[in-house]
C-alpha positions as CSV (number, residue, x, y, z in Angstrom):
1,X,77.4,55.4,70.0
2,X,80.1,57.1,72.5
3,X,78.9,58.2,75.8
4,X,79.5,61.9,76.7
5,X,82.8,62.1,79.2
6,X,82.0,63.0,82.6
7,X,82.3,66.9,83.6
8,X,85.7,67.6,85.2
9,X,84.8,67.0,89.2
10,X,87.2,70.0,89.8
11,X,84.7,72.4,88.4
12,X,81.6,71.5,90.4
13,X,84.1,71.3,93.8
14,X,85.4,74.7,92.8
15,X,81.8,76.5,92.5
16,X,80.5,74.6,96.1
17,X,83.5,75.8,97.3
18,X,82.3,79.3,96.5
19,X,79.3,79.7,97.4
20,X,80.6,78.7,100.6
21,X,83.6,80.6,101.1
22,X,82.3,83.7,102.4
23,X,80.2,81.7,105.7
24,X,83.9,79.8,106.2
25,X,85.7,82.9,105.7
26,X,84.0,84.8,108.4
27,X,83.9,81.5,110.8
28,X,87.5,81.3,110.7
29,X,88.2,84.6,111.3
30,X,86.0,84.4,114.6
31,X,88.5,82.1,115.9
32,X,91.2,84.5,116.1
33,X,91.3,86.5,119.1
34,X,91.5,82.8,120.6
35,X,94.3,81.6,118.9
36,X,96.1,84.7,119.0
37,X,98.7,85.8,121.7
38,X,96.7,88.8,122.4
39,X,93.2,90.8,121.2
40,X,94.8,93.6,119.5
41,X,96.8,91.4,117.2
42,X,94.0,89.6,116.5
43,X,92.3,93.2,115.6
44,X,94.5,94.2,113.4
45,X,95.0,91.4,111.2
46,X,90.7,92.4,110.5
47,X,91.9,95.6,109.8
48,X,95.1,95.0,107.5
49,X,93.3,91.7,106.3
50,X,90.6,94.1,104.7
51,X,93.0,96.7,103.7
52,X,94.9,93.9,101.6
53,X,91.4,92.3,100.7
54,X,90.8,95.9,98.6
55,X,94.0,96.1,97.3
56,X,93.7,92.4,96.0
57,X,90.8,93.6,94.0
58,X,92.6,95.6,91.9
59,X,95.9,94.1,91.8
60,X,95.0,90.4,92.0
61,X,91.6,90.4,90.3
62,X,92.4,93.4,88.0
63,X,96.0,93.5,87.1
64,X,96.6,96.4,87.8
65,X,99.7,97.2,90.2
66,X,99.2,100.0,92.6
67,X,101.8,101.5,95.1
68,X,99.6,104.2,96.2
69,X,97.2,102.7,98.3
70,X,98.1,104.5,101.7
71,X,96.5,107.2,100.0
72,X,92.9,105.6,100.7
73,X,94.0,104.3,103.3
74,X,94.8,107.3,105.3
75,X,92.2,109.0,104.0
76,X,89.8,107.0,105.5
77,X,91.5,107.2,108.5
78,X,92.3,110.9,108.7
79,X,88.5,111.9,107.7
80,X,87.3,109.8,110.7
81,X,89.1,111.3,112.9
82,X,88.7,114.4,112.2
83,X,84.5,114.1,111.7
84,X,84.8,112.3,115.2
85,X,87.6,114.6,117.0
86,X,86.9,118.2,115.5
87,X,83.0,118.1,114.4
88,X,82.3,115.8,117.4
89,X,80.5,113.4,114.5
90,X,78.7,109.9,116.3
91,X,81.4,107.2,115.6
92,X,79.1,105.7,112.5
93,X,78.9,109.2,110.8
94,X,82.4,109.4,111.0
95,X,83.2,105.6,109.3
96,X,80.4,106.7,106.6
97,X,82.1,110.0,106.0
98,X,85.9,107.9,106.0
99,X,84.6,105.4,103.2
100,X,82.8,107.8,100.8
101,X,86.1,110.3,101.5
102,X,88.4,107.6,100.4
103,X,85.7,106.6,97.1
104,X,86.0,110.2,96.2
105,X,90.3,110.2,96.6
106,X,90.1,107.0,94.9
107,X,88.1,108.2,91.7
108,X,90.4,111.0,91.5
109,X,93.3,108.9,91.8
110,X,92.0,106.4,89.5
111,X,91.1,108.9,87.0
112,X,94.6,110.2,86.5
113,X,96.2,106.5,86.6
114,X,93.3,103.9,85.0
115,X,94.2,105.7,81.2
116,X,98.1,104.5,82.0
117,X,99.9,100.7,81.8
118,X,102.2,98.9,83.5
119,X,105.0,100.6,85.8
120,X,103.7,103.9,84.3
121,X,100.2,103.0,86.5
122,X,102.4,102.2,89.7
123,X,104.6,105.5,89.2
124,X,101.4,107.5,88.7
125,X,99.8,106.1,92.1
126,X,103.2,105.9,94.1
127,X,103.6,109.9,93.1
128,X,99.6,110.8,93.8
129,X,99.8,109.1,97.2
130,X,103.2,111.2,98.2
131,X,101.3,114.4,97.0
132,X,98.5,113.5,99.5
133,X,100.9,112.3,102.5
134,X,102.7,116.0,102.0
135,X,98.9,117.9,102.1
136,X,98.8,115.9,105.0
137,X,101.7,117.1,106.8
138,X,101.7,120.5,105.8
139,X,98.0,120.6,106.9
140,X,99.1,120.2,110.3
141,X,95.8,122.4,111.8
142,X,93.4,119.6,110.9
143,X,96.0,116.4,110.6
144,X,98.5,116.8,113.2
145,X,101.2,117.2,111.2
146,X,104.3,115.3,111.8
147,X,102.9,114.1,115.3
148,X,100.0,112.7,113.6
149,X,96.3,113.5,114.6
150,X,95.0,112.5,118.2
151,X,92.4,113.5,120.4
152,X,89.6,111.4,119.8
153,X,88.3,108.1,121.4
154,X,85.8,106.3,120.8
155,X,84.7,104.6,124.4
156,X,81.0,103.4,123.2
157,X,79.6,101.8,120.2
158,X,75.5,102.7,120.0
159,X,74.0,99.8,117.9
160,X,70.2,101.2,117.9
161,X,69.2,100.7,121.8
162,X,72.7,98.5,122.6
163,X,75.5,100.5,123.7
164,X,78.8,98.0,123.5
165,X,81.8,98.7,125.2
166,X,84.3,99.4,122.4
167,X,87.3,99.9,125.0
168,X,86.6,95.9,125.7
169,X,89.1,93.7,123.2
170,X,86.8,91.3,122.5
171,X,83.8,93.3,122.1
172,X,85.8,95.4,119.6
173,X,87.0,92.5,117.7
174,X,83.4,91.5,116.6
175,X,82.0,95.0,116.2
176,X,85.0,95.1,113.5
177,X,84.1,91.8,112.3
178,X,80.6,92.7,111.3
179,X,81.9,95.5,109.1
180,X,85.1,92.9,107.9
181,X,82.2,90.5,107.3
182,X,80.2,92.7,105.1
183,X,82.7,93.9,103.1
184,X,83.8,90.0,102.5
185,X,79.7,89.1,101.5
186,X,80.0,92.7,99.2
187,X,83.0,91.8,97.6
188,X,82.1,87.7,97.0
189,X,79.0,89.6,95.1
190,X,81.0,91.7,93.3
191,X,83.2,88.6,92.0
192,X,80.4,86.5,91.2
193,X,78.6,89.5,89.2
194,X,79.3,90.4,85.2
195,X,81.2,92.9,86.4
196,X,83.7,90.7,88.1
197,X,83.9,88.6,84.9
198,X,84.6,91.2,83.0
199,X,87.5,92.6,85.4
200,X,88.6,89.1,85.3
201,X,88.9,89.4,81.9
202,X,90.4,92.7,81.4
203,X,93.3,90.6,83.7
204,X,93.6,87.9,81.3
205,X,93.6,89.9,77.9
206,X,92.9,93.1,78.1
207,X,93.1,93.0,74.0
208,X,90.9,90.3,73.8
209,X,88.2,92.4,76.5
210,X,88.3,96.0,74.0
211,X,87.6,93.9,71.0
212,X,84.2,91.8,72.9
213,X,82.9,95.9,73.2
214,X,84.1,96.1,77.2
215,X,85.0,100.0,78.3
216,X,88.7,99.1,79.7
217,X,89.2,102.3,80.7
218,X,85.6,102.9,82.7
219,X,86.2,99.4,84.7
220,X,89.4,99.7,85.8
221,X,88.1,102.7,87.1
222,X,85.5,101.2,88.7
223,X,87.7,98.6,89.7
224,X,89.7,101.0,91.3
225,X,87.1,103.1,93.2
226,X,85.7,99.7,94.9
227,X,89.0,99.1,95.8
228,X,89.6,102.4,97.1
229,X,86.3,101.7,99.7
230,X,87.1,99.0,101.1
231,X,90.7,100.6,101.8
232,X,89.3,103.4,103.4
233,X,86.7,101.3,105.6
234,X,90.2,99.5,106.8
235,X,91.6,103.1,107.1
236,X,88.6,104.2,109.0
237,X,88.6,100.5,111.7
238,X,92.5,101.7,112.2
239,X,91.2,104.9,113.5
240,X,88.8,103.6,115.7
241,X,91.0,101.0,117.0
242,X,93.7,102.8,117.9
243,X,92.1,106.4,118.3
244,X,95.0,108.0,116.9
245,X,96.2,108.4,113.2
246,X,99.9,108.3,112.2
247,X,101.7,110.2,109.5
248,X,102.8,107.1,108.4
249,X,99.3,106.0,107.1
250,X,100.0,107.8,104.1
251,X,103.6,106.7,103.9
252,X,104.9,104.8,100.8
253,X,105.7,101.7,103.0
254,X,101.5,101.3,104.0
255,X,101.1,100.6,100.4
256,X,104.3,98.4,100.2
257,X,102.6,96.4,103.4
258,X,99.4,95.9,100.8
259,X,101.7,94.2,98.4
260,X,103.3,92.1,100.7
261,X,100.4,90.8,102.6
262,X,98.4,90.4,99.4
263,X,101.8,88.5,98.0
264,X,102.0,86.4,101.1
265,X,98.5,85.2,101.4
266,X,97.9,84.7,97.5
267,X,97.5,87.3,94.8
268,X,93.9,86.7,92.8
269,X,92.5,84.6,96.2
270,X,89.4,85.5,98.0
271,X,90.7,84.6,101.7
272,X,94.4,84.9,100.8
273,X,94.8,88.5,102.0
274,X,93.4,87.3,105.3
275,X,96.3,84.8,105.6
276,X,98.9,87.0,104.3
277,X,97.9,89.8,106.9
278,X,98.2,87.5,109.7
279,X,101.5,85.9,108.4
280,X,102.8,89.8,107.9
281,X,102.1,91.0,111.5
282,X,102.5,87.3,113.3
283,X,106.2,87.2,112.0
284,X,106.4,91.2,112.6
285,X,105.0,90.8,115.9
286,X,107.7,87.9,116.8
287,X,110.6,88.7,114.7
288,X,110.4,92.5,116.6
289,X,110.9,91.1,120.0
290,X,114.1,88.8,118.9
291,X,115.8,92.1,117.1
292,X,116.0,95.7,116.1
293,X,116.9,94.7,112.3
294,X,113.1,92.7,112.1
295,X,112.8,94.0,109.0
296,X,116.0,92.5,107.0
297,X,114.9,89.3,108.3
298,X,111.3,89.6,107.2
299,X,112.2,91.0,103.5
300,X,114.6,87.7,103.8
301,X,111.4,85.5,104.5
302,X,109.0,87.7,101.8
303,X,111.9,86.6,99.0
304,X,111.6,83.3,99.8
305,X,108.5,83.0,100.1
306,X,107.7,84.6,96.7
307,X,110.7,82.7,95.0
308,X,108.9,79.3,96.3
309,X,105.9,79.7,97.0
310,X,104.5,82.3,94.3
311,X,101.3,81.7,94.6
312,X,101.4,82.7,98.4
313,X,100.5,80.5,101.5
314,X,96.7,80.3,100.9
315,X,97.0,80.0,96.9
316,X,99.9,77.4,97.3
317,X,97.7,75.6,100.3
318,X,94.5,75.9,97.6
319,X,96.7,73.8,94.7
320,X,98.1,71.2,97.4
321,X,94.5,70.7,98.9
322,X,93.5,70.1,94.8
323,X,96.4,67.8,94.3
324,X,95.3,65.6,97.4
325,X,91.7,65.6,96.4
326,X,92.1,64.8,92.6
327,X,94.1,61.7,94.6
């Protein structure tokens, strides 16, 4: 009589390894305004971390590549400001109002680009996102036009009976991580539901998905409108953060920075966005102060890092870290 082989250890390392990655995710990132040169740094890599976190969802966990993410990303961003600075809105109304803004953008986005494949899908949201960027700067009485929209500040967070100092680095590094943290918790659930098999799936073979009785069509929407919300709660921490919105939120190159960062950190990881976020504004940050032409130096890095590393920094650290352990 043969004895039954052992399960693969792998397996059982990979699931304790999830159901502890959202706790280590959100540990590490309360490091950063410690490690980093400075507390707005540290900020925005929360911000754009998340930003590439809801893009990853559809492009990394999905399959479906997207160069119109600006779109929800400014929207959020725009609708905040403009709940906060024009309706005098308390500064939670105006996130709420950002996020379900950006969900509605991102259904109707999604529902004139899910029923397309391939570069048609990317032309479809690349050409969507321009329409909303010119509405933006033709609506110059609500968005500011060219000049971008200005005028509020939000000086206080109200937290039931605390009132927190949002003006204060530090203190407005945590009050953005609780929201980072809950969207990291929301979107581990979201993975580990049927639902994220099945977009998981639809990634693999989307052939294969149609003929097991899955709506395609109806979860990439879905797919797409979750992503959207988390991209406009990014949107919407930008807005509070800086207390002004740029034009260039809606620009085509905030949804190239999406691809990058989610390229850079590890396309189809959880905390890989994260990690390509910091890389993205770490070297932006440095390579800035050294010369005027940054950017020819970091497309130079981004092509080889993709060329050798293609599973990004975190994904390539994730397969090393295996290697070593199946030792």
């Amino acid at each position: 009589m043969t004895k039954a082989s052992p399960a693969p250890a792998a397996a059982p390392r990979a699931r304790r390894l999830g159901r502890w990655r959202v706790p280590l995710s959100i540990a590490v990132l309360c490091l950063l305004p410690w490690v980093l040169p400075s507390k707005a740094l540290a900020v925005n890599v929360l911000i754009y971390g998340l930003y590439a976190m809801g893009y990853n969802l559809l492009f990394g966990y999905t399959g479906l590549l997207s160069f119109g993410h600006a779109a929800l990303f400014g929207t959020g961003a725009y609708v905040t400001g403009i709940a906060i600075g024009q309706f005098g809105a308390n500064w939670f109304v105006g996130v709420l109002a950002g996020v379900i803004a950006a969900g509605l953008m991102a259904a109707a986005m999604g529902a004139l680009s899910t029923r397309t494949r391939g570069i048609y899908f990317a032309m479809v949201t690349l050409a969507l996102a321009q329409l909303v960027y010119y509405v933006a700067l033709q609506a110059s009485s609500w968005t500011g036009g060219e000049n971008g929209l200005r005028g509020f500040t939000v000086s206080k967070v109200g937290i039931g009976p605390v009132s927190i100092d949002f003006l204060d680095p530090i203190a407005k590094y945590y009050v953005v991580l609780v929201f980072v943290g809950l969207a990291i918790w929301t979107l581990s659930r979201i993975l580990n539901s049927p639902f994220g098999g099945v977009v998981e799936a639809i990634r693999e073979n989307e052939t294969r998905a149609k003929a097991c009785g899955y709506d395609v069509v109806r979860t990439r929407l879905l797919a797409f409108v979750l992503s959207g919300l988390f991209c406009g709660l990014a949107g919407t921490l930008s807005a509070l953060h800086l207390a002004i919105v740029p034009l260039d939120s809606l620009g085509y190159m905030m949804s190239g920075q999406a691809v990058m960062m989610t390229m850079l950190g590890g396309v189809g990881t959880f905390f890989g966005p994260f990690v390509g976020a910091l890389a993205f504004l770490v070297m932006e940050d440095v390579l800035s102060l050294w010369t005027a032409h940054w950017q020819l130096f970091l497309g130079a890095i981004f092509v080889a890092l993709v060329l050798y590393m293609p599973k990004g920094i975190w994904g390539t650290g994730l397969v090393w870290f295996e290697r070593w352990r199946a030792r």
